[in-house]
DRENTORKOL-3810 file (N, C-alpha, C; in nm, 4 decimals):
REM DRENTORKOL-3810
@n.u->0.3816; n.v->-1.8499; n.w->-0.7936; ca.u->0.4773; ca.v->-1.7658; ca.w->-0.8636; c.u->0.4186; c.v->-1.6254; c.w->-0.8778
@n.u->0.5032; n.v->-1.5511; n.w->-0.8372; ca.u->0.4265; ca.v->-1.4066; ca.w->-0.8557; c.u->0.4409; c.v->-1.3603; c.w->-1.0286
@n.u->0.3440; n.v->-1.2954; n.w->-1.0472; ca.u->0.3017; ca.v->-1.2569; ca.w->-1.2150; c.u->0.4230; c.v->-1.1380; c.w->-1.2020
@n.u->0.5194; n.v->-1.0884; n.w->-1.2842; ca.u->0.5706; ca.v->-0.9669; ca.w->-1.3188; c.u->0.5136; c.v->-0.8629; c.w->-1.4292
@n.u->0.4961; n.v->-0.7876; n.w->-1.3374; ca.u->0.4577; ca.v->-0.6780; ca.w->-1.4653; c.u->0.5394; c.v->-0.6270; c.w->-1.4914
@n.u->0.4975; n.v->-0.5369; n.w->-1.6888; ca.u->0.5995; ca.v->-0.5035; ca.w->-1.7307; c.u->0.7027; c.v->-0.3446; c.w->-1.6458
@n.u->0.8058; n.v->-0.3792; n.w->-1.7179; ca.u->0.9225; ca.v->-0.3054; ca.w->-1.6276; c.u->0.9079; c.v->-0.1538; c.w->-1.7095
@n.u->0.9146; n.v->-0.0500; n.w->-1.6242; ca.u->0.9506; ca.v->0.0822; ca.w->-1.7143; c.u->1.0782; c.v->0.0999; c.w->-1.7082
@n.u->1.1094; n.v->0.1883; n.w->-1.7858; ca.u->1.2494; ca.v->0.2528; ca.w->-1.7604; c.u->1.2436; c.v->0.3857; c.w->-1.8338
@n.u->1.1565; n.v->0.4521; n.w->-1.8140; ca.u->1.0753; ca.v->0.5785; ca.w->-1.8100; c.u->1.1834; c.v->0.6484; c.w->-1.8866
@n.u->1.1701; n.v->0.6145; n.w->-2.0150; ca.u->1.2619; ca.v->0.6898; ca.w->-2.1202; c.u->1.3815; c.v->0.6493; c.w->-2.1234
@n.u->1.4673; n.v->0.5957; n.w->-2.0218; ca.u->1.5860; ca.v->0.6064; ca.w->-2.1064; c.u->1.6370; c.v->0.4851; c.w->-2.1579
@n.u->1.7700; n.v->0.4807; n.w->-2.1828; ca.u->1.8102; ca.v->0.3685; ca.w->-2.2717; c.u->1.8725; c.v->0.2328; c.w->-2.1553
@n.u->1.9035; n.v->0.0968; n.w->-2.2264; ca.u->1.9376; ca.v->0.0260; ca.w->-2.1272; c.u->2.0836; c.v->0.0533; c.w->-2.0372
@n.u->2.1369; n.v->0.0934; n.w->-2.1036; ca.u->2.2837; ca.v->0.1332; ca.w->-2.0345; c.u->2.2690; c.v->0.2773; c.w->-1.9301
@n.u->2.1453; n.v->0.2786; n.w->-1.9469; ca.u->2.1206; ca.v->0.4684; ca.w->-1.8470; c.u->2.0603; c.v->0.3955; c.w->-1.6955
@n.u->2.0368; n.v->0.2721; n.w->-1.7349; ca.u->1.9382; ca.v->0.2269; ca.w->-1.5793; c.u->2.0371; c.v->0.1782; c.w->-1.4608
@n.u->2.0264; n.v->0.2124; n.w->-1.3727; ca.u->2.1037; ca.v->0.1636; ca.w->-1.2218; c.u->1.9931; c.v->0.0527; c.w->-1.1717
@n.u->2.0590; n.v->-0.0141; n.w->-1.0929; ca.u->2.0371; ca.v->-0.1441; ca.w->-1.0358; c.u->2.0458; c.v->-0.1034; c.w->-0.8645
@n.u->1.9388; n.v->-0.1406; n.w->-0.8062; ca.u->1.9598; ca.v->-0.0944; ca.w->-0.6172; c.u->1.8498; c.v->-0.2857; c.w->-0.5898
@n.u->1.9258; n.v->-0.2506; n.w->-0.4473; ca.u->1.9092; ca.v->-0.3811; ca.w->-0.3603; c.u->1.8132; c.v->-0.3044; c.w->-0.2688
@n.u->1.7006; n.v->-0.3839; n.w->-0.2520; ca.u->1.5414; ca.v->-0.3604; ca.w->-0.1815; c.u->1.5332; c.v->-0.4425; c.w->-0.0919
@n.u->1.5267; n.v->-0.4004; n.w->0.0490; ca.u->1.4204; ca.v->-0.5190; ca.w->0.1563; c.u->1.2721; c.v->-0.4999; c.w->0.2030
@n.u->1.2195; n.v->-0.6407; n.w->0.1561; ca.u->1.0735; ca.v->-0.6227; ca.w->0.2399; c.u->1.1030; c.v->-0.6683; c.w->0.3539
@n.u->1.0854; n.v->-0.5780; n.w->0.4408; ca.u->1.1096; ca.v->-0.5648; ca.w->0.5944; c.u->0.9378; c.v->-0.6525; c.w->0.6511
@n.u->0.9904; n.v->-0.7705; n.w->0.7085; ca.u->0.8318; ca.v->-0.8109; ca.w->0.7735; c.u->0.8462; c.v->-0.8781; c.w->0.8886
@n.u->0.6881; n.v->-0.9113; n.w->0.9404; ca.u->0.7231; ca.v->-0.9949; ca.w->1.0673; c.u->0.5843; c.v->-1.0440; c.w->1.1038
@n.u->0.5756; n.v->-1.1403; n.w->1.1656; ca.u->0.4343; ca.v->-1.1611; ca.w->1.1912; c.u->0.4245; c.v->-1.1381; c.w->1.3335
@n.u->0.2653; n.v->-1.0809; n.w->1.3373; ca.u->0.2340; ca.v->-1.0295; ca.w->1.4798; c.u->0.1342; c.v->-1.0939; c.w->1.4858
@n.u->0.0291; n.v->-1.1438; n.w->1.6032; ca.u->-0.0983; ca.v->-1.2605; ca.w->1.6244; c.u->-0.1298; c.v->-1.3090; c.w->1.4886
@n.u->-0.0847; n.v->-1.4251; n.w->1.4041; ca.u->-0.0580; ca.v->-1.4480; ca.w->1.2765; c.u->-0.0808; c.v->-1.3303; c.w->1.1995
@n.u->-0.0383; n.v->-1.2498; n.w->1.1599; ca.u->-0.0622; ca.v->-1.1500; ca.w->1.0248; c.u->0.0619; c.v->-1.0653; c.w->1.0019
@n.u->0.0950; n.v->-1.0713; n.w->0.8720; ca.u->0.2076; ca.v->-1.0322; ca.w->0.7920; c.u->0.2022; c.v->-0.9209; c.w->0.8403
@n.u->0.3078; n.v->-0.8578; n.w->0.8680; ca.u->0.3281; ca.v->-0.7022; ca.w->0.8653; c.u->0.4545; c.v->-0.6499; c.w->0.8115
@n.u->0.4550; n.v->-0.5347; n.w->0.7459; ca.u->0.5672; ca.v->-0.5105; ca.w->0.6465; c.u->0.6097; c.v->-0.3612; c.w->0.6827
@n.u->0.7388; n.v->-0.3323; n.w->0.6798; ca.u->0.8059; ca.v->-0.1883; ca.w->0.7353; c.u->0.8283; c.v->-0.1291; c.w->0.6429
@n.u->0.7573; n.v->0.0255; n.w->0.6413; ca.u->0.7874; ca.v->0.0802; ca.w->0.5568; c.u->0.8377; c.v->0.2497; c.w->0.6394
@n.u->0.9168; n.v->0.2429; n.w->0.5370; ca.u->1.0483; ca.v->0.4350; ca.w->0.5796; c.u->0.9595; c.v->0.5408; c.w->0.4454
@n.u->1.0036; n.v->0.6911; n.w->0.5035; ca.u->0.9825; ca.v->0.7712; ca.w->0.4472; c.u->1.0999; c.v->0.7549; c.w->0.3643
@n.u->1.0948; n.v->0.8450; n.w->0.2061; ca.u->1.2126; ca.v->0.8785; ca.w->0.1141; c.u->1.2616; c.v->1.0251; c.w->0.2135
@n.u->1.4174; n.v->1.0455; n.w->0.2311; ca.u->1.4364; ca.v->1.1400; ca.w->0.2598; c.u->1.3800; c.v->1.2709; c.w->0.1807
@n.u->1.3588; n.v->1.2570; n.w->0.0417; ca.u->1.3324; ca.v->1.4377; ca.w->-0.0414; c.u->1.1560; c.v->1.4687; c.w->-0.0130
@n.u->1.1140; n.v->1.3558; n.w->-0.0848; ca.u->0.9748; ca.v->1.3570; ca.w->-0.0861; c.u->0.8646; c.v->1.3092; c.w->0.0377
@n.u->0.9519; n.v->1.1889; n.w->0.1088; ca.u->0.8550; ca.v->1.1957; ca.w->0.2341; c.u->0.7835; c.v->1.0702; c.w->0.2106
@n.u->0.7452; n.v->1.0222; n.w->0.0688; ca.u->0.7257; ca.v->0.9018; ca.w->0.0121; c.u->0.7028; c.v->0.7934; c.w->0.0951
@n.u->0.6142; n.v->0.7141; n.w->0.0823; ca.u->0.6667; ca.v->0.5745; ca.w->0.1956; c.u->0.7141; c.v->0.4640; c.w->0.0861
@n.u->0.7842; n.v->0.3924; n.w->0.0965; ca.u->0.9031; ca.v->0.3543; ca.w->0.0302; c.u->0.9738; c.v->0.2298; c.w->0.1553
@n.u->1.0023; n.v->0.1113; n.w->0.0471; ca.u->1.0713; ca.v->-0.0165; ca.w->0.0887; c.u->1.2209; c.v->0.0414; c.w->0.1131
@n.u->1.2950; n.v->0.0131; n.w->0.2419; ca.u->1.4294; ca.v->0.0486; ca.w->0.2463; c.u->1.5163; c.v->-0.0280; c.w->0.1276
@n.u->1.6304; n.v->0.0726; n.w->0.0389; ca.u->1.6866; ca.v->0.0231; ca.w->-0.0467; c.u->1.8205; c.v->0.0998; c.w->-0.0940
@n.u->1.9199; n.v->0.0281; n.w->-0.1988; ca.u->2.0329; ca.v->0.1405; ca.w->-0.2113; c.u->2.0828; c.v->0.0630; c.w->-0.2951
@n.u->2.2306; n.v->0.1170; n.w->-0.3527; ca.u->2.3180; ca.v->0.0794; ca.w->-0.4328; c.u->2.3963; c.v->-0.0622; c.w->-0.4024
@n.u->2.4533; n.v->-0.1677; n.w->-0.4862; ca.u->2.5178; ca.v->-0.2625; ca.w->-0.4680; c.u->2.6173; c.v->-0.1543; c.w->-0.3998
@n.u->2.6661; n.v->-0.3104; n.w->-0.2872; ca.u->2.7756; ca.v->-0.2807; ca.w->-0.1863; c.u->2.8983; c.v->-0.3506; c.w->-0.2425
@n.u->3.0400; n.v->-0.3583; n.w->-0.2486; ca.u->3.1400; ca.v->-0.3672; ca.w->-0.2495; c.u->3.1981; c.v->-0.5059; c.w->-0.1571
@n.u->3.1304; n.v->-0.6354; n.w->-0.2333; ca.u->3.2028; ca.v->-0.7504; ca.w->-0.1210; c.u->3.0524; c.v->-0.7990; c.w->-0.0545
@n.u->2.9248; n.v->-0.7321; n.w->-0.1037; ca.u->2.8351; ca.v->-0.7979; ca.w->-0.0395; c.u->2.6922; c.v->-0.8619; c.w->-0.1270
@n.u->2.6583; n.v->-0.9597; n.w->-0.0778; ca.u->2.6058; ca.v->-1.0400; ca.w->-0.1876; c.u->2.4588; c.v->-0.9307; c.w->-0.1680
@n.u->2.3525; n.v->-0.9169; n.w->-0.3129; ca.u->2.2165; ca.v->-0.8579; ca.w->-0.3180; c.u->2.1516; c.v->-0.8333; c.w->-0.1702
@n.u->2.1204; n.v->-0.9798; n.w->-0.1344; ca.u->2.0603; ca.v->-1.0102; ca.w->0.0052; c.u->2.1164; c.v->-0.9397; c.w->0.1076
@n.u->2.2390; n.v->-0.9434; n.w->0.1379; ca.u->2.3469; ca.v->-0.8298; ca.w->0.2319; c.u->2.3519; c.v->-0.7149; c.w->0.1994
@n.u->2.3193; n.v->-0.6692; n.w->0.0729; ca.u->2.2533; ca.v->-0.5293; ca.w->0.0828; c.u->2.2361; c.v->-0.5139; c.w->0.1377
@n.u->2.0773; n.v->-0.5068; n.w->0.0955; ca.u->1.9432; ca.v->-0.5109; ca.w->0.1158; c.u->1.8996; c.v->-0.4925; c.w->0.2194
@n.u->1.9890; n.v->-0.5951; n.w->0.3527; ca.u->1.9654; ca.v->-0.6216; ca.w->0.4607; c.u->2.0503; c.v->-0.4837; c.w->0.5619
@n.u->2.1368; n.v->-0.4804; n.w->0.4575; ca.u->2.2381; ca.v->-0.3616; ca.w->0.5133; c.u->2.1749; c.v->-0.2399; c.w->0.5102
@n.u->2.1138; n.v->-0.1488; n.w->0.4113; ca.u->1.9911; ca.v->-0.0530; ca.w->0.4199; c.u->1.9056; c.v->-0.0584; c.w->0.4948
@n.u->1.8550; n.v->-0.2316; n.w->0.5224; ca.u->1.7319; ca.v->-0.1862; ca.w->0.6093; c.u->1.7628; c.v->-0.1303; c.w->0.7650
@n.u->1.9285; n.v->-0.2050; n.w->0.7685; ca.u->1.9834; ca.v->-0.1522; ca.w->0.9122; c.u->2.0020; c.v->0.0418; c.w->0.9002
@n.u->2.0264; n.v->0.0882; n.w->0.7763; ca.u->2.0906; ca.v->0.1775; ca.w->0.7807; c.u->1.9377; c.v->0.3010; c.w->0.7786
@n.u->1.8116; n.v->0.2364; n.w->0.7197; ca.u->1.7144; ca.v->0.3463; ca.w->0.6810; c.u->1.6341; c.v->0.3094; c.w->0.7849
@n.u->1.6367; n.v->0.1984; n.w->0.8534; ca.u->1.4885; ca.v->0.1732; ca.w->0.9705; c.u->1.5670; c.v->0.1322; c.w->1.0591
@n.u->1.6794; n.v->0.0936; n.w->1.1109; ca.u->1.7228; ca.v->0.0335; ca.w->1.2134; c.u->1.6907; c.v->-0.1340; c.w->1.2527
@n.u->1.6784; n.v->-0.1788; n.w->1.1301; ca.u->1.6698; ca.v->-0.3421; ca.w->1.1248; c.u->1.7189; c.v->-0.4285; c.w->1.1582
@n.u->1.6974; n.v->-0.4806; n.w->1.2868; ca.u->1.8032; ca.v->-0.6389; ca.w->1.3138; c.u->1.7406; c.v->-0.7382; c.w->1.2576
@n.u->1.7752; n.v->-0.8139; n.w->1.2198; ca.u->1.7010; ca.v->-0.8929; ca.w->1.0888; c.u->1.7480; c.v->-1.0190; c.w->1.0313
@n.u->1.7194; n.v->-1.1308; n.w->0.9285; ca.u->1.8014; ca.v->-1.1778; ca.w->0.8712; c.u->1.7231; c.v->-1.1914; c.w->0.7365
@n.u->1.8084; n.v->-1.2061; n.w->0.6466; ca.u->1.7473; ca.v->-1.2291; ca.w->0.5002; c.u->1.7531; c.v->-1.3573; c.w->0.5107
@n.u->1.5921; n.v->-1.3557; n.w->0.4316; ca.u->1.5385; ca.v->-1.5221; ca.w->0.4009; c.u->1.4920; c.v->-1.5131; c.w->0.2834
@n.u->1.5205; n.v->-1.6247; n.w->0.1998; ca.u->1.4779; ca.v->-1.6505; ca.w->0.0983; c.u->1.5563; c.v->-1.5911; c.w->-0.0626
@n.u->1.5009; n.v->-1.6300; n.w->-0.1531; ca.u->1.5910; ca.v->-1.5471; ca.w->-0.2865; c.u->1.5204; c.v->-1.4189; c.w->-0.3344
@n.u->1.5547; n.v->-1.3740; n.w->-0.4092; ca.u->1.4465; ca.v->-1.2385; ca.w->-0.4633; c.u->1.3205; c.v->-1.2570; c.w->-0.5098
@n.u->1.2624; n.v->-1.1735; n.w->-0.4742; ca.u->1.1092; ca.v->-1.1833; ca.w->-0.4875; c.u->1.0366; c.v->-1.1298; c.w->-0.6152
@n.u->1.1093; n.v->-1.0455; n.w->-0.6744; ca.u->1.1055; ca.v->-0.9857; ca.w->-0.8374; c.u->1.2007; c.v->-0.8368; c.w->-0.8171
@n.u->1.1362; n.v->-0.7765; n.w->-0.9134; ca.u->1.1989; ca.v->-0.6633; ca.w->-0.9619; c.u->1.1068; c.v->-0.5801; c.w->-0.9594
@n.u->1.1335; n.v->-0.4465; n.w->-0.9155; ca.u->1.0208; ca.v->-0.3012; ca.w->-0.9767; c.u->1.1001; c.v->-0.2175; c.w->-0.9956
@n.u->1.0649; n.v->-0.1100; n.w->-1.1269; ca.u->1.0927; ca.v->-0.0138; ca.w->-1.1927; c.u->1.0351; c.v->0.0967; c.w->-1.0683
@n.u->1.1671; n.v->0.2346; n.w->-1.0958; ca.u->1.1173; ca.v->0.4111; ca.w->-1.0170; c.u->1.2341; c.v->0.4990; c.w->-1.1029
@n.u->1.1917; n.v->0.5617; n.w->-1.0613; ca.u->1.2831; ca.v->0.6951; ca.w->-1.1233; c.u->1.3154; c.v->0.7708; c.w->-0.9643
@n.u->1.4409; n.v->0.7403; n.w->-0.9591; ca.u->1.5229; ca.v->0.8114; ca.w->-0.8209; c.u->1.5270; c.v->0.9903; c.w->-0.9001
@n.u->1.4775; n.v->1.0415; n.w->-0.8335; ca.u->1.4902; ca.v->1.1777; ca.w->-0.7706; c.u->1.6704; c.v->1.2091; c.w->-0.7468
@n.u->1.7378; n.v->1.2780; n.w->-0.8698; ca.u->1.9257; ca.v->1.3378; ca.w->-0.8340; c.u->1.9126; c.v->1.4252; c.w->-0.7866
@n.u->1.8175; n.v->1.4853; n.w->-0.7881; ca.u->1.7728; ca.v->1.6422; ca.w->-0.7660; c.u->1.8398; c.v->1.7196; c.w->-0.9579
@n.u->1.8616; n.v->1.6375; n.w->-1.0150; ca.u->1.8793; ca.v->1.6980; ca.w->-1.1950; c.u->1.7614; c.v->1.7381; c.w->-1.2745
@n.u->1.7672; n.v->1.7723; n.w->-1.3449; ca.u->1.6623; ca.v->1.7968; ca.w->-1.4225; c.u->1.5339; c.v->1.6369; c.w->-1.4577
@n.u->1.6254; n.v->1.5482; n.w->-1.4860; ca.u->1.5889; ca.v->1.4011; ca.w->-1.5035; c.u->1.6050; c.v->1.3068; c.w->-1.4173
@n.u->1.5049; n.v->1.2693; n.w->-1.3887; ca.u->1.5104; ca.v->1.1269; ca.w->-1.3122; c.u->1.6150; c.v->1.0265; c.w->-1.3484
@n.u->1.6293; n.v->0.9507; n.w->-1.1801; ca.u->1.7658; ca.v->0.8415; ca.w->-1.2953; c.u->1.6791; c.v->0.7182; c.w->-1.3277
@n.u->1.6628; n.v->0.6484; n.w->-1.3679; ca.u->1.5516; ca.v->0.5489; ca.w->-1.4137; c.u->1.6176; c.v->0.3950; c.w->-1.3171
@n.u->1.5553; n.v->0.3339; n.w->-1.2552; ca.u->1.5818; ca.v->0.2071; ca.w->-1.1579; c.u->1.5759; c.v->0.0930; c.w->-1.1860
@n.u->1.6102; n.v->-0.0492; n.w->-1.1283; ca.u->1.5662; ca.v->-0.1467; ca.w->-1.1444; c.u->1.6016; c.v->-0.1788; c.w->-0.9959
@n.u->1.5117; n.v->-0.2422; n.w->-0.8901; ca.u->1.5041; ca.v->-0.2733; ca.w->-0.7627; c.u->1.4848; c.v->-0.3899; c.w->-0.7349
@n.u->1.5623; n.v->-0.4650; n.w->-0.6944; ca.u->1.5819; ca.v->-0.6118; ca.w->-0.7034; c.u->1.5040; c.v->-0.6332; c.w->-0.5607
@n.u->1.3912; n.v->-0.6906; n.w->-0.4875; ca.u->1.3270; ca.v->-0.7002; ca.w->-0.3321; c.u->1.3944; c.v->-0.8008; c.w->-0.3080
@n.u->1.4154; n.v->-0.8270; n.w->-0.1911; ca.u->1.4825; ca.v->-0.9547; ca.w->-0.0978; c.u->1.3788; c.v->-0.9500; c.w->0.0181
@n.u->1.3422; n.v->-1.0625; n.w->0.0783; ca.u->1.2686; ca.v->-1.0882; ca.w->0.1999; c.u->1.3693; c.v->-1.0533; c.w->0.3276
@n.u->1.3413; n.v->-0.9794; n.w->0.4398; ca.u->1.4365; ca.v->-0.9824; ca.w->0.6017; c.u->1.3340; c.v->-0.9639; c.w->0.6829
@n.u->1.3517; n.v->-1.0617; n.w->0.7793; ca.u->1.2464; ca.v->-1.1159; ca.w->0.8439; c.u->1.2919; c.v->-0.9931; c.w->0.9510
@n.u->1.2372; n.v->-0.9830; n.w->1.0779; ca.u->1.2635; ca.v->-0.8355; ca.w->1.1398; c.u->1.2541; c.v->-0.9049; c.w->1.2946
@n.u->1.3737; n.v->-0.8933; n.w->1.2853; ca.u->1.3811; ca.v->-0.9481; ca.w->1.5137; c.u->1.3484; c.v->-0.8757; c.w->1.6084
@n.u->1.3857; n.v->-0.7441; n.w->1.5827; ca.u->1.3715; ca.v->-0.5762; ca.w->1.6319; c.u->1.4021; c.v->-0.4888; c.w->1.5644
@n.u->1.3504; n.v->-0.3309; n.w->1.6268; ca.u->1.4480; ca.v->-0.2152; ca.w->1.5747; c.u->1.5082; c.v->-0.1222; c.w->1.6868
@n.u->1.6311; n.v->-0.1285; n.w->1.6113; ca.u->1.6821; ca.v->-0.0441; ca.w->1.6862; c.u->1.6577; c.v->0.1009; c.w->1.7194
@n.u->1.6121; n.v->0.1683; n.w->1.8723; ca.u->1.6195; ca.v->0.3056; ca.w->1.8399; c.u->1.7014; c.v->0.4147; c.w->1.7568
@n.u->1.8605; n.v->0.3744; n.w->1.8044; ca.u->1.9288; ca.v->0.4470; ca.w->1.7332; c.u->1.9565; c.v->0.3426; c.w->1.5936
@n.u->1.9847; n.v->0.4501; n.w->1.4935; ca.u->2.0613; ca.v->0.3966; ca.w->1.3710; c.u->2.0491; c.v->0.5365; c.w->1.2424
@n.u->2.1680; n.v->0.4953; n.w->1.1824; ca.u->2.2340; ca.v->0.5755; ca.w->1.0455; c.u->2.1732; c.v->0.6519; c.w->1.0535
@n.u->2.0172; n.v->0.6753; n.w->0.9982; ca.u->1.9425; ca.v->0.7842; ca.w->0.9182; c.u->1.8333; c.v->0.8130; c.w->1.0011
@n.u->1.7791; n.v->0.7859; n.w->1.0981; ca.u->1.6683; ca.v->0.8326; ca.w->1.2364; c.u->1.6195; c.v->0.9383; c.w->1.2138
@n.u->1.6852; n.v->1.0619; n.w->1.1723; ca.u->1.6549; ca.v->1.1879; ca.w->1.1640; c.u->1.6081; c.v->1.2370; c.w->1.0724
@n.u->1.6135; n.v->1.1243; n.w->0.9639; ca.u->1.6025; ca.v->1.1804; ca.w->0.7933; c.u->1.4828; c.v->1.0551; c.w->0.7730
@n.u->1.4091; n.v->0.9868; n.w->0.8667; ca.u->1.3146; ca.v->0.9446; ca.w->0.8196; c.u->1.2160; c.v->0.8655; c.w->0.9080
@n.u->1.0914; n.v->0.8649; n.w->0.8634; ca.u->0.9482; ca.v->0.7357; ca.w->0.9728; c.u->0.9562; c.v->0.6332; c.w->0.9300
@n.u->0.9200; n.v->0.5584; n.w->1.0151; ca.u->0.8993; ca.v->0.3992; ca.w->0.9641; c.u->0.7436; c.v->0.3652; c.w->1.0279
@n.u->0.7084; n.v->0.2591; n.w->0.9939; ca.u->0.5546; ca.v->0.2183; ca.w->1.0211; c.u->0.5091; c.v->0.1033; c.w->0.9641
@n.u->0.5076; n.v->0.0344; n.w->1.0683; ca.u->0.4339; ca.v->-0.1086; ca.w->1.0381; c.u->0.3082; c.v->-0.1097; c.w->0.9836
@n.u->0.2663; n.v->-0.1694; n.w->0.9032; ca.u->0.1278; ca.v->-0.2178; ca.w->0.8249; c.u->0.0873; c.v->-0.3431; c.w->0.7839
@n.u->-0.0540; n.v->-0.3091; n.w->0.7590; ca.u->-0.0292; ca.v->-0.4643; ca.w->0.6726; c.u->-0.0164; c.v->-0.4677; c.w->0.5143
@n.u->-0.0021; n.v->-0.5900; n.w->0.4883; ca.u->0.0432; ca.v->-0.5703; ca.w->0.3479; c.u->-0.0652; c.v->-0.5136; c.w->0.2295
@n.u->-0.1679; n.v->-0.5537; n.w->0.2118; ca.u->-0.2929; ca.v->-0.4716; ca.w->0.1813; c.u->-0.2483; c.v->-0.2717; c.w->0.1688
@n.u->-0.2000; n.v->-0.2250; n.w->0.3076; ca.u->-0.1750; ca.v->-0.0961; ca.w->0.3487; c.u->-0.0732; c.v->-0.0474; c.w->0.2674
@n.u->0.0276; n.v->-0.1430; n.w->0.2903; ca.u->0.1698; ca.v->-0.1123; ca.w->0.2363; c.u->0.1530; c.v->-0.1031; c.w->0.0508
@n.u->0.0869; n.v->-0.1464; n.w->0.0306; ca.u->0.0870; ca.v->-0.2086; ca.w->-0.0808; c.u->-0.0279; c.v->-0.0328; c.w->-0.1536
@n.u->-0.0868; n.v->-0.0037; n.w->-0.0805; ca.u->-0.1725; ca.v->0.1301; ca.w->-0.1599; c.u->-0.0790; c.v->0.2292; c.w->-0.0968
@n.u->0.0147; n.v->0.2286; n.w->-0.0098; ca.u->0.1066; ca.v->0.3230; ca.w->0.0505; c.u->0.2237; c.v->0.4060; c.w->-0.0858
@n.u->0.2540; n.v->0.2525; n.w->-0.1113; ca.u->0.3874; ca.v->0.2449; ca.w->-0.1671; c.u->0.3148; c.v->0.3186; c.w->-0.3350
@n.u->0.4201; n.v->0.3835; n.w->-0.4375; ca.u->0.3924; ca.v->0.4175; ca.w->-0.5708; c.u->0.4247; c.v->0.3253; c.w->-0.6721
@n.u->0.5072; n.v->0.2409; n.w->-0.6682; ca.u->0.5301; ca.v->0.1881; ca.w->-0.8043; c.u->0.4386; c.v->0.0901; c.w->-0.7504
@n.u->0.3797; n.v->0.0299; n.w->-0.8991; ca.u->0.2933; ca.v->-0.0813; ca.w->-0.9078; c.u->0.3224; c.v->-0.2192; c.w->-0.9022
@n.u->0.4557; n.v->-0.2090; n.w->-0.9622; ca.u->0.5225; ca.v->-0.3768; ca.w->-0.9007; c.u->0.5375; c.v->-0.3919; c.w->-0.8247
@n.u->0.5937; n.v->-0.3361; n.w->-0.7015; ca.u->0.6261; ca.v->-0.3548; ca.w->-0.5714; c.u->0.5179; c.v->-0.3536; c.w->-0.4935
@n.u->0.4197; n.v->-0.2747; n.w->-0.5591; ca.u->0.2647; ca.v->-0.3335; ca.w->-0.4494; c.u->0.2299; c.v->-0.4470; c.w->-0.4761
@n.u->0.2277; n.v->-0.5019; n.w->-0.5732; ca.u->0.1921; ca.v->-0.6615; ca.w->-0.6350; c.u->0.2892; c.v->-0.7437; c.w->-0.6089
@n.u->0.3977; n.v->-0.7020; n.w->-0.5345; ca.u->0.4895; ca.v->-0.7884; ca.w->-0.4445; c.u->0.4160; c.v->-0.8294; c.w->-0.3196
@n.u->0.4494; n.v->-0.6878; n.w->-0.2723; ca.u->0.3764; ca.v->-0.6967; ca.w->-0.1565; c.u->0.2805; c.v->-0.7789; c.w->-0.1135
@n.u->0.1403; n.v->-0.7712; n.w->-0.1866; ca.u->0.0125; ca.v->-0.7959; ca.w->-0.1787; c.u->0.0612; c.v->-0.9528; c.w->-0.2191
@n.u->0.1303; n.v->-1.0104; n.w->-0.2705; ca.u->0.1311; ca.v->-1.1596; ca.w->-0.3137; c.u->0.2463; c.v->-1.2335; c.w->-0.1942
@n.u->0.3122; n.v->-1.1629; n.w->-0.1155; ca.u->0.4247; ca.v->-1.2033; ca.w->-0.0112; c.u->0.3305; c.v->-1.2643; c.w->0.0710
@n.u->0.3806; n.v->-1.3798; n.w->0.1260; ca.u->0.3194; ca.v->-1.4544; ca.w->0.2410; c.u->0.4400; c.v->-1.5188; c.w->0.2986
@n.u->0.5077; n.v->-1.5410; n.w->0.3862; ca.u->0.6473; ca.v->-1.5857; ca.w->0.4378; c.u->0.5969; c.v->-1.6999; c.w->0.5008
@n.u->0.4641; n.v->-1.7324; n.w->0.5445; ca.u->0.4331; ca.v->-1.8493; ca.w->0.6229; c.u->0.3301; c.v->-1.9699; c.w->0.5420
@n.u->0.3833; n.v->-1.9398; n.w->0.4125; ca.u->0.4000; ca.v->-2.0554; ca.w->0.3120; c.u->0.4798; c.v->-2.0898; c.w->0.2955
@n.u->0.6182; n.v->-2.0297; n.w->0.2949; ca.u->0.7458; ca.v->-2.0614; ca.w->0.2799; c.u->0.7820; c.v->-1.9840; c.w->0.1603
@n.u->0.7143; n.v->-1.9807; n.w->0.1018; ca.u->0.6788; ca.v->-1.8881; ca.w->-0.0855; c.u->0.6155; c.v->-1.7741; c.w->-0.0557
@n.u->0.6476; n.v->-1.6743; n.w->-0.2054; ca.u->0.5281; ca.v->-1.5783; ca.w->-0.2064; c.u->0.4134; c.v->-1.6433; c.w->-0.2912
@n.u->0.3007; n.v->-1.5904; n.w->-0.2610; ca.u->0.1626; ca.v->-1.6605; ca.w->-0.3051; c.u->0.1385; c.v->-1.6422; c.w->-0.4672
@n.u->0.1155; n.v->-1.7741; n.w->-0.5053; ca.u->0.0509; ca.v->-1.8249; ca.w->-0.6494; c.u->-0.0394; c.v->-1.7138; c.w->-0.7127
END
């Protein structure tokens, strides 16, 4: 069971926080996990592909739907959510909007050259160790770092 740490919500109140659907993009290469990570379009950030609930599509179909739209992901989602991590999205306002990021596992078949956002961002395979000092929020590295897909679970 992965440990959760506690959640921020970096000042504001509970009714101020938005909810976005997250994929850990992975795949194994000569046995070893590897996990996809995209630049944020403002900051450049390396960052798990993610976005707003969709209209008719379950968390997982997000999730899976961003990763097509920010890395070019053919993919399928496996498994249930993996936890939650707290960020403060960048409106370009004076204030951050404060997050809650639900991760879903999508296993990664290929990528496509072309797709949605190509122009507005990198992607780059790592390992999870990498990804995990890459990435800024601290829950989502302690996702990371505890994901193992070829247990069937993330790691105890």
């Amino acid at each position: 069971m992965i440990k959760q740490l506690p959640i921020s919500l970096h000042g504001a109140r509970k009714g101020e926080v938005r909810s976005q659907f997250a994929a850990l993009c992975y795949r194994i290469k000569r046995g070893k996990v590897q996990v996809l990570l995209v630049t944020s379009r403002g900051s450049k950030r390396w960052i798990v592909p993610k976005g707003w609930p969709m209209e008719g599509k379950t968390p997982a179909a997000s999730a899976k739907q961003e990763a097509w739209e920010e890395a070019g992901v053919y993919g399928r989602s496996v498994g249930s959510c993996l936890g939650v991590y707290s960020y403060a999205k960048d409106v370009g306002a004076a204030d951050d909007l404060p997050c809650l990021a639900m991760l879903y596992p999508v296993a990664v078949k290929s990528l496509a050259k072309k797709f949605p956002e190509r122009g507005q961002r990198r992607r780059r395979w790592v390992s999870r160790k990498k990804a995990a000092r890459l990435v800024s929020e601290p829950e989502l590295a302690r996702m990371i770092l505890d994901f193992d897909p070829r247990s069937g679970m993330a790691k105890a």
